[in-house]
N, C-alpha and C positions, 0 to 999 in steps of 0.2 A: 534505559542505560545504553551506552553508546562507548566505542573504546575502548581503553585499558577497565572499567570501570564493567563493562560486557563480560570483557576477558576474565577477571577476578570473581564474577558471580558465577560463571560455569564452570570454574574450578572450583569452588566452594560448593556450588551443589552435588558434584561428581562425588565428593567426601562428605555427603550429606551433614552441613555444620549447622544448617539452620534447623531450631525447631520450633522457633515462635517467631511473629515478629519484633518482639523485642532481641531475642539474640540476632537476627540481622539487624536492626540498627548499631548496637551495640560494635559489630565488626565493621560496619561500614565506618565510622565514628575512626576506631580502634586504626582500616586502613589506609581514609582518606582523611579524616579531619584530622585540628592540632589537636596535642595532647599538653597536659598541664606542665610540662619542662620543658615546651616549644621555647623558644626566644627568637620571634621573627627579627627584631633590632639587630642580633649580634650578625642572626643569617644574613640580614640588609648588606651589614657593613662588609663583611666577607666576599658576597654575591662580584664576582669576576666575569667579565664576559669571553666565551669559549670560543662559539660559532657566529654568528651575524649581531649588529646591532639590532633588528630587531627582534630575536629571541631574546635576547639580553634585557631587552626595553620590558617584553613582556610577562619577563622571569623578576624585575626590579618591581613594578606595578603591583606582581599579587602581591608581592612580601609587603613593599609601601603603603599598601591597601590596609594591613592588620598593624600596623605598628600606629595608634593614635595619638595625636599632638605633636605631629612632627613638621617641624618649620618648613616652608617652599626649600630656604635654602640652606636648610641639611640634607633634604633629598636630592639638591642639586649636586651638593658637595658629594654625597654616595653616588651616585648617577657616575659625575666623571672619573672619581675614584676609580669605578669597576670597569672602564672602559680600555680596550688595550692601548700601548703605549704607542704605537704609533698612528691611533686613532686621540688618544686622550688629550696629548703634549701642543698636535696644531688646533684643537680645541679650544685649548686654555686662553690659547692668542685672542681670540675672538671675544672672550669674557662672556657668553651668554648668559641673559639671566633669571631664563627660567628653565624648565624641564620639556616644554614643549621647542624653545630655541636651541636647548641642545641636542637635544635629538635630532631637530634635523640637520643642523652640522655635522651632526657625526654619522649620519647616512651618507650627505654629500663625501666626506672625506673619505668612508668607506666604498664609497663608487671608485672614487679618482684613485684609491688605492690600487683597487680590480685592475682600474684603466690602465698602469701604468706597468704591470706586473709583464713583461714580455714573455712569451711560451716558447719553448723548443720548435724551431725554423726548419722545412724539408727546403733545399736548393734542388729545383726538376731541371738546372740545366747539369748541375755537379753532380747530381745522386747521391746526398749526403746531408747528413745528417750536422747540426751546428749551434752556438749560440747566436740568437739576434747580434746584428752589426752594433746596436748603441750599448749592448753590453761588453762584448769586446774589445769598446774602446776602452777601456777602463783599465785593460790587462793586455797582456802579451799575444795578439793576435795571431802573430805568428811562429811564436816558441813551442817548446815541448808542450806546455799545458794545452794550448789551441789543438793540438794536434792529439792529445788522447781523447778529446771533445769528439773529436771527428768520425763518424760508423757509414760504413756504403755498404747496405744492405741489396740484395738483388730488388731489381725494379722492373716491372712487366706491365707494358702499355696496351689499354686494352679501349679497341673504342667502342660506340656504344651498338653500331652495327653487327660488332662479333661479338657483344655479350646477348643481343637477340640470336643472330645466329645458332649462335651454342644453347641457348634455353630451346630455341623451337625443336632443334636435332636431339633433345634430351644431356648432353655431354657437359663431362664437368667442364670450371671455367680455367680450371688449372694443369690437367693433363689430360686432355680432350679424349677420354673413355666415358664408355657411358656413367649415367648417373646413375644411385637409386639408394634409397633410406639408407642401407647399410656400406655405401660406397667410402673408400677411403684408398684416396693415392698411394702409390708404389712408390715413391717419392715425396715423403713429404716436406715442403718448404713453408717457410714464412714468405712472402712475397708483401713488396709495397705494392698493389696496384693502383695505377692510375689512370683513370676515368676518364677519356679524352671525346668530349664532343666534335663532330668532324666540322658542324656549320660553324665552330667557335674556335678550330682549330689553331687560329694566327694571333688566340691570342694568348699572352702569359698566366694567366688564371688556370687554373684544371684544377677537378676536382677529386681531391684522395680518399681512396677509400682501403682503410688496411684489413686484412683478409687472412684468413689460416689457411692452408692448401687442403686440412683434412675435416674443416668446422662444416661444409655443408651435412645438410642433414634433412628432413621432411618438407615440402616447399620448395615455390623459387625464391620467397622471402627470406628464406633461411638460408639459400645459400650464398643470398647478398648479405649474411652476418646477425641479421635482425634476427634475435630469437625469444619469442615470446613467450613468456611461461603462464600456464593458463591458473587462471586465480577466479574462485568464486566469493562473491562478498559473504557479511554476518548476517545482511536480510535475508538472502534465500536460505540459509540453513535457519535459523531461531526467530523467523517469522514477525523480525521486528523492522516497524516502519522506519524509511528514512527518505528522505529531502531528494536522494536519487534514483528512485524508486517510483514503478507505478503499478498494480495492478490491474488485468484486464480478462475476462469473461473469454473462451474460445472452444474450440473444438477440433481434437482428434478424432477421427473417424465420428463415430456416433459416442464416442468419449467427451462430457462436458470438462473442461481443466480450467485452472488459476494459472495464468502466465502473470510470472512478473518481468518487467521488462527493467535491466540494472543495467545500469552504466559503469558500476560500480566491478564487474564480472566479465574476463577477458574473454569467453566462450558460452555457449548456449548449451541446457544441461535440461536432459527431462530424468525424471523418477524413475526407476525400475519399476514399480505398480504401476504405473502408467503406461511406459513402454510393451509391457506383459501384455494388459489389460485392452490395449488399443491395435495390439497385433503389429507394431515397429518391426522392421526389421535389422535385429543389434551383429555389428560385426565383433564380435567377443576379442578379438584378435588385436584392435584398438582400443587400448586399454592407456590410462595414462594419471599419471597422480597429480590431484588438484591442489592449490595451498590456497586456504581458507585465510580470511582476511587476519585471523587472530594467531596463525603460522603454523598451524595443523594441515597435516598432507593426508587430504582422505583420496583413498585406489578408488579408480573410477571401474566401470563395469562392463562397457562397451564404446559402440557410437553406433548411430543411424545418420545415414545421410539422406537430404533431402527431403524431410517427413513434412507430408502436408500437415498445415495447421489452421483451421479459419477461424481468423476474427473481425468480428462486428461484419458476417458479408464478405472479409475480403480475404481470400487467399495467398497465403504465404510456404514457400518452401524451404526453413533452415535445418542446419544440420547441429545434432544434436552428439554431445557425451555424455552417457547412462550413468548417475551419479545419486544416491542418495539426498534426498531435498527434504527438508522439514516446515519449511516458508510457504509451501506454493508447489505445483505440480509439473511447472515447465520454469524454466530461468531463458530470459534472451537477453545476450550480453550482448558484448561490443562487436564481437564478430558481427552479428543480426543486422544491428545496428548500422553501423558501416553500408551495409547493403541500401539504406534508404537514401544515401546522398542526405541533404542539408535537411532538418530537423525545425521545426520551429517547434518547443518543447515546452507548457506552459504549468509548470509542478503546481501550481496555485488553483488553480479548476481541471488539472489532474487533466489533461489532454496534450496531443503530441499533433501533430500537420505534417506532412511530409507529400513529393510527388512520389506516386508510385504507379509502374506501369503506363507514365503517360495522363495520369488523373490525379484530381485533387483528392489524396485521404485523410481525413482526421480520425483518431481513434482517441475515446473517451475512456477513464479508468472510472476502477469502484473507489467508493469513497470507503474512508476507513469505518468501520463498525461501532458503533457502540455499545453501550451495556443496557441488555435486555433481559425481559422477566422471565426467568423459566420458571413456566406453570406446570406442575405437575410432574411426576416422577422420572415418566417414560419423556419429557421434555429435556428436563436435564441429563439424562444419560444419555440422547442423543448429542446435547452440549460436549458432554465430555470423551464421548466416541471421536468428533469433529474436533479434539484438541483444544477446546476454549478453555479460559478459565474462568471460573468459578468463584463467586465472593457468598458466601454461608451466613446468616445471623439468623440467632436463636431469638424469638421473643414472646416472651409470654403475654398473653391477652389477658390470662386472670388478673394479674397483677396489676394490668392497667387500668381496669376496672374497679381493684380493689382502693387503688388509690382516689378513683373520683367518687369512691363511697358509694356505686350503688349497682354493680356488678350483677347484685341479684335480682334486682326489679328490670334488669333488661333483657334477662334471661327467659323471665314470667312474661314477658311482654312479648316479645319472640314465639313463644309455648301459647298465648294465647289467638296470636294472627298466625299458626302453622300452616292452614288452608292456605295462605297467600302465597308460601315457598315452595310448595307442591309443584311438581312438575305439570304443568297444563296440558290438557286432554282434549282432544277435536278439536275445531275451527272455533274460533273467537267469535260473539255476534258481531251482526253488521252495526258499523257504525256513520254519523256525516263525513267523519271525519275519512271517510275509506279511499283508498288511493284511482286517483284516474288519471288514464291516456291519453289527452288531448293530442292529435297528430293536426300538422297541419294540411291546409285545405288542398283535396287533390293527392293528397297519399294515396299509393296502392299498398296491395298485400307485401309486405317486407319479408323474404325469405334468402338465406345466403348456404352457398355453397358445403356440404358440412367436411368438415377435419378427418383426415387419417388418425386412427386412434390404436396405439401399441395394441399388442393382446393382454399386458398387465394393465394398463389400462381401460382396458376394457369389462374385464371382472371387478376392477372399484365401482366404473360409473354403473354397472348393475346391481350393483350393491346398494347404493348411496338413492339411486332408482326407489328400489326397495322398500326403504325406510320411510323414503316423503310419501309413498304409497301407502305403507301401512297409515301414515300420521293423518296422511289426508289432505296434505298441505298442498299435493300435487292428484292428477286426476287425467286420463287417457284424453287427447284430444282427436278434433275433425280440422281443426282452425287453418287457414287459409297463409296467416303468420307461422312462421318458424325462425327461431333465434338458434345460433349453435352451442354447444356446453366445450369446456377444456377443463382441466383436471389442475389445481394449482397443488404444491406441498405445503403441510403446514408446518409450525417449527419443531414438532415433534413428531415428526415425520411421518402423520397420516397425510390423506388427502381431501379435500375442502371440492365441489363440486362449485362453477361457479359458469354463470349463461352467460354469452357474448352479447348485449343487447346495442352495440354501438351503432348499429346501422338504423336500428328501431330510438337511441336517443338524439339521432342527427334529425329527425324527421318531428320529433313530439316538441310540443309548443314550451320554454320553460319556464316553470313556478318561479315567483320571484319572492316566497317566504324568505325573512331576512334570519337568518343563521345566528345563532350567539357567540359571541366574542371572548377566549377564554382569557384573557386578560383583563377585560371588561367586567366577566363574572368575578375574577379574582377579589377586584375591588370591594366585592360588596362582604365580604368575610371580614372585615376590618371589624376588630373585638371578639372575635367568635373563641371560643377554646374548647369547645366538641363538637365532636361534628359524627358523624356517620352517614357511609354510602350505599344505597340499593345501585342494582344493577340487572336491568330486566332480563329472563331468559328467553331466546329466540325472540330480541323483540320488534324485529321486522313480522316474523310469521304469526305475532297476534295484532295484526291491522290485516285486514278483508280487503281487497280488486270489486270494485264494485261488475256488477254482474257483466254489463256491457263491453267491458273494457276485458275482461277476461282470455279471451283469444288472442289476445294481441299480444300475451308474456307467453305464447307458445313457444317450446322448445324441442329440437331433434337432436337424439343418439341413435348410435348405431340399432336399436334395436325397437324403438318405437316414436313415436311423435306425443308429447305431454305438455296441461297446461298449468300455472299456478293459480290459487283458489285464494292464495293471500301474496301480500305484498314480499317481491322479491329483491335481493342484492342485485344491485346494475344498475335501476335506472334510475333517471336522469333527475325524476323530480321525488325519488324512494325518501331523502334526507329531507327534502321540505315539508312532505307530508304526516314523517313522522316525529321531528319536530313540530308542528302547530300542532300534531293531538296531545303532544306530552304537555304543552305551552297551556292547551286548554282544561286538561284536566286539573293541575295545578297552579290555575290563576290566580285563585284567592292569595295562595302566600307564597307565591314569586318574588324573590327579595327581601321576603320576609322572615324566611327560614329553611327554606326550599332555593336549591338551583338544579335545572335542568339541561343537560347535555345532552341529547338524541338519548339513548338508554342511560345514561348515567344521573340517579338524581343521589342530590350532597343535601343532607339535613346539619346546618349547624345554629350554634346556637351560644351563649354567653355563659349560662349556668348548666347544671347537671340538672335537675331538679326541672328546668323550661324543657331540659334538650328532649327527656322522656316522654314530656305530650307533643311536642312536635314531633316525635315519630310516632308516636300516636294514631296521631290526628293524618300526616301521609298514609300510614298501614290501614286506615279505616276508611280511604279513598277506593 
């Protein structure tokens, strides 16, 4: 939602009106869509134009849009109908005769109207105020009425060397005391002042600028009049995407944050949890109320000036207003902005270009998210901690079973291959199929530098240690190779141990087993109407390193050197290898009934009755 249409659903939620989604459709229906006593025809004919031709164009369209079997030229006739009278009348002259001809006459005539319209005239040699000369002729230029026309307000000529002057000495522009937020003349006047370039001085031109004697206020910007009221958009508060908008990845202090970067948002705004959390320093004292694009003024909480922020590598200092964010954890608006000079800005692959510092930077955005599986309980509550939403469906498997009539023989059939769901115990035998290292000719021992690793980090990887130890899967080495380990998060917010083997896959010769194509496998389901999926467990860690090659998946942590005894995540040729054994063990009915994806195999089948010996006939593999 976007809009008035934005606006209307978080008033409706504040007063909790939804409780299903049919009563929200129902209200949206009830306050955007027609209702059965609409009569868009009679609205047609009615439909007047207020503000411009093309609002009026655009306001004519949607109602035109709903009123069907309406002649070109009835709408044409409604068109000029509603169009004002001194747009409509030199219209008619013209006869156009369609709705695309007359629009654009009645754009042209609505320019030349503009054009013609003369504004209130300053005389800088009279100091006075007048109507234009070609209006005057018309009337008594110089009788009583000319003469009530007439105002000489005070005029004060300022050039552009004493408006520096007066900025660098701090001093108002108007009664040359000092300045300061709370400054306000002892004299206050309205003044014309006028702008007088000195290189330009000979000629009739100068430029006016009208001025209050008591409007300065915070700035030099401000006390040349310009006063900006700081405005944050509807993305950074309700976290909804928009077209000027981009997310990016950074860091306060050792604080990871979401900056989004809005064009849309007159100043740059971090969080209060953030600012706490990352140790800012907040001047509580500037404090200032923001209007939120939907016209809610939320109080701000502070300001930090000057807060380091890095992103992508590159360091930035903006100053921020402590403001409540719901979107994202840092907002960089226009102020920011502003700072980078010209912009090449490319919303489409979500990247920006700009010089900075004297160097070319591009900085890349996150791509927006999609919808992902929350597995498991402590999954989703981490979802819902992080603010995500949530889509829920209930489904019963009895039932699905019940309907293809044989729910029970597959239960028996499960109950009779149990052995095969069992969690596996020790090393796997050796097989041909066992993974190896070929490095190429002239490799030395591959060892790299190892990582600074937190102290919470440090108690996972001995943990995680631990476990491969008990299983067996890993085992104390001597080996001459050493790869380093990093700690990744998963989405349920443990951690996943995972070895750096880049420097050891730049060096190994690669497998050129051809991969399956899952579009390619797609094809072969053509008929199929059951199906069921195995799904191997740890099934890297039941394929074996053949003996040789074993030192070479060496890996260092802090607290010892270890190697793997079966085949590991990372390398280079790990998917080929364990592809071709899956490929091999289910050759006979590849295609047949059987497809295999690295651990995922799909048994499907045309009948119920085939589908149960086809899994059979795998489970007994």
């Amino acid at each position: 939602m976007d809009g008035e249409a934005l606006i209307w659903y978080q008033e409706a939620l504040d007063t909790a009106q939804f409780v299903s989604w049919e009563t929200l459709m129902r209200a949206m229906l009830v306050r955007f869509g027609p209702t059965a006593y609409d009569d868009p025809m009679e609205t047609l004919t009615r439909l007047k134009q207020v503000i411009t031709v093309a609002t009026y164009k655009a306001s004519f369209e949607a109602l035109s849009n709903r009123v069907r079997g309406l002649s070109e030229h009835h709408k044409l006739s409604c068109f000029l109908s509603g169009l004002k009278d001194e747009i409509q009348l030199p219209l008619r002259m013209f006869n156009p005769h369609n709705l695309t001809a007359a629009f654009g006459l009645a754009r042209i005539q609505e320019e030349y109207l503009i054009s013609v319209k003369k504004p209130m005239k300053f005389s800088a040699e009279k100091g006075q105020f007048g109507l234009s000369n070609n209006y005057n002729s018309y009337g008594n230029s110089g009788g009583a009425a000319g003469n009530n026309l007439k105002y000489s307000p005070p005029v004060k000529k300022v050039f552009s060397t004493e408006w520096d002057e007066k900025r660098k000495k701090g001093l108002c522009y108007h009664c040359d005391e000092k300045w300061n937020p709370n400054h306000n003349c002892k004299k206050a006047k309205v003044y014309l002042l006028q702008g007088v370039r000195e290189l330009e001085a000979t000629e009739e031109t100068t430029e006016e600028i009208t001025m209050v004697a008591d409007a300065p206020s915070e700035g030099d910007s401000k006390q040349k009049g310009v006063v900006v009221e700081p405005e944050i958009s509807l993305n950074a508060i309700t976290r909804t995407p928009s077209c000027k908008t981009m997310r990016l990845k950074g860091w306060i202090g050792c604080i990871q944050v979401v900056l989004l970067v809005d064009s849309g948002s007159t100043h740059s705004f971090v969080d209060p949890s953030i600012a706490q959390t990352a140790k800012l320093v907040v001047d509580k004292a500037r404090k200032l109320a923001v209007k939120v694009a939907n016209g809610q003024l939320v109080q701000g909480l502070g300001h930090c000036s000057k807060a380091k922020i890095k992103v992508q590598g590159i360091s930035f200092y903006p100053s921020f207003y402590v403001l409540p964010l719901g979107g994202c954890d840092v907002v960089l608006g226009v102020d920011w902005l502003e700072t980078l000079g010209t912009i090449a800005w490319n919303f489409h692959e979500l990247s920006m270009k700009f010089l900075y510092l004297g160097k070319n930077v591009e900085l890349l955005g996150l791509k927006l998210e999609g919808l992902t599986l929350a597995k498991g309980e402590k999954s989703m509550l981490t979802s819902m901690q992080r603010g995500k939403g949530l889509f829920l469906q209930l489904v019963s498997e009895t039932n699905v079973l019940r309907t293809l009539g044989g729910g029970d023989k597959m239960q028996q059939l499960i109950s009779q291959f149990a052995q095969v769901f069992e969690i596996p115990k020790g090393l796997s035998p050796s097989r041909p199929q066992d993974h190896r290292i070929p490095l190429k000719e002239g490799t030395q021992s591959i060892t790299a530098r190892p990582y600074r690793y937190p102290h919470y980090q440090k108690s996972e990887i001995e943990k995680i240690v631990a476990e491969l130890l008990d299983t067996g899967v890993i085992r104390p080495s001597s080996s001459s190779f050493s790869s380093l380990v990093l700690l990744v998060r998963k989405g349920d917010g443990s951690w996943r141990m995972c070895v750096d083997y880049r420097a050891l896959n730049q060096e190994t010769i690669k497998d050129k087993f051809p991969i399956p194509v899952i579009d390619e496998l797609l094809d072969e389901l053509h008929g199929s109407v059951v199906f069921s999926k195995l799904d191997l467990r740890s099934g890297y860690h039941q394929i074996r390193v053949v003996p040789e090659d074993v030192a070479k998946t060496a890996f260092r942590t802090h607290e010892g050197h270890y190697e793997f005894l079966v085949m590991p995540f990372g390398l280079t040729n790990a998917p080929s290898t364990f592809q071709g054994l899956m490929n091999e063990v289910f050759r006979p009915y590849l295609r047949k009934f059987v497809l295999v994806f690295f651990d995922d195999i799909l048994v499907y089948s045309s009948y119920w009755t085939d589908h149960l010996r086809h899994v059979q006939v795998v489970l007994e593999l």
